[in-house]
N, C-alpha and C positions, 0 to 999 in steps of 0.2 A: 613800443611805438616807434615810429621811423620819424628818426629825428635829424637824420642828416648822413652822409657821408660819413665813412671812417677814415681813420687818419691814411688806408692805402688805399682808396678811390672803392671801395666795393661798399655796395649799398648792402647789400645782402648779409655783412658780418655785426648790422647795428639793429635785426629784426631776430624777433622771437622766435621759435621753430612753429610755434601755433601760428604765426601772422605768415609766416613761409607755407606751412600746411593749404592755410585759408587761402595764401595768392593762388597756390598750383591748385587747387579744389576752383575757385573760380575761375580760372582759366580756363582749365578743362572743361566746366560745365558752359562756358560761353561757345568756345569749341564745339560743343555740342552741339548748343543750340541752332548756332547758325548753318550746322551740317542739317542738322532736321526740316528748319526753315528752309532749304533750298529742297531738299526734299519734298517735303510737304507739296513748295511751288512744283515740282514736273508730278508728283501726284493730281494735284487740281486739273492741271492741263491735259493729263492722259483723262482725265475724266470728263471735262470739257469735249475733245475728242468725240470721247465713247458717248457721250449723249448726243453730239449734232450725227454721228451714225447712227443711233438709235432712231432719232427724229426722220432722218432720210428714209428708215427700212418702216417705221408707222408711214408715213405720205405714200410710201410706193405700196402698202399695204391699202392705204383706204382708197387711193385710185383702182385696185387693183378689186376690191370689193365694192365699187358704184360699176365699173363696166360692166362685174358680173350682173350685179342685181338687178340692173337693166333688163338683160337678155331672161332674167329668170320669171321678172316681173311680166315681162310681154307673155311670156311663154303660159304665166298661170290663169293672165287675161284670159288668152286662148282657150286653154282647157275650161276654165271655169264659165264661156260662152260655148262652147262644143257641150258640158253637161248641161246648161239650159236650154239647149235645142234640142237635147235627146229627150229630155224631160216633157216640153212640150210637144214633142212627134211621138210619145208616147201617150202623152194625156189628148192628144187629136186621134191617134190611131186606133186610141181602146175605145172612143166615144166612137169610132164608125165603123170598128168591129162588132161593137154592142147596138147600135141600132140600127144594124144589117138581120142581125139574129133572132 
């Protein structure tokens, strides 16, 4: 146990080699940890980052599929009233080709 100073000022000559061990083992691993911890923080933030770009490139995506679907929409209106017109200028055309005959 550390029980005090020795008689030439060195703390280190009144501790165990184990309790010497253990200081540098936890040093080290505090060392550690605060290197990881700051790590850790610029990983969060590069990822923070990469999700508010991700969020940008969805938004410019779903604008970018309502302008389409607009134009697709009108476009199917159309078609889909062109085949009901042809349908009924058929079913007009065949009644007065058949009661010509």
């Amino acid at each position: 146990m550390l029980t005090g100073k020795a008689p030439d000022g060195n703390v280190f000559s009144t501790m165990d080699p184990a309790q010497i061990a253990l200081l540098i083992v936890i040093i080290g691993l505090t060392i550690l940890l605060v290197v990881l911890g700051v790590q850790s923080f610029f990983i969060l933030k590069e990822l923070r980052k990469t999700l508010e770009k991700a969020n940008k490139v969805l938004d410019n995506t779903e604008e970018i599929t309502e302008s389409v679907s607009g134009p697709v929409s009108s476009l199917s209106a159309i078609m889909m009233g062109l085949k009901t017109g042809a349908s009924l200028a058929s079913i007009f055309g065949g009644k007065k080709k058949g009661s010509n005959g």
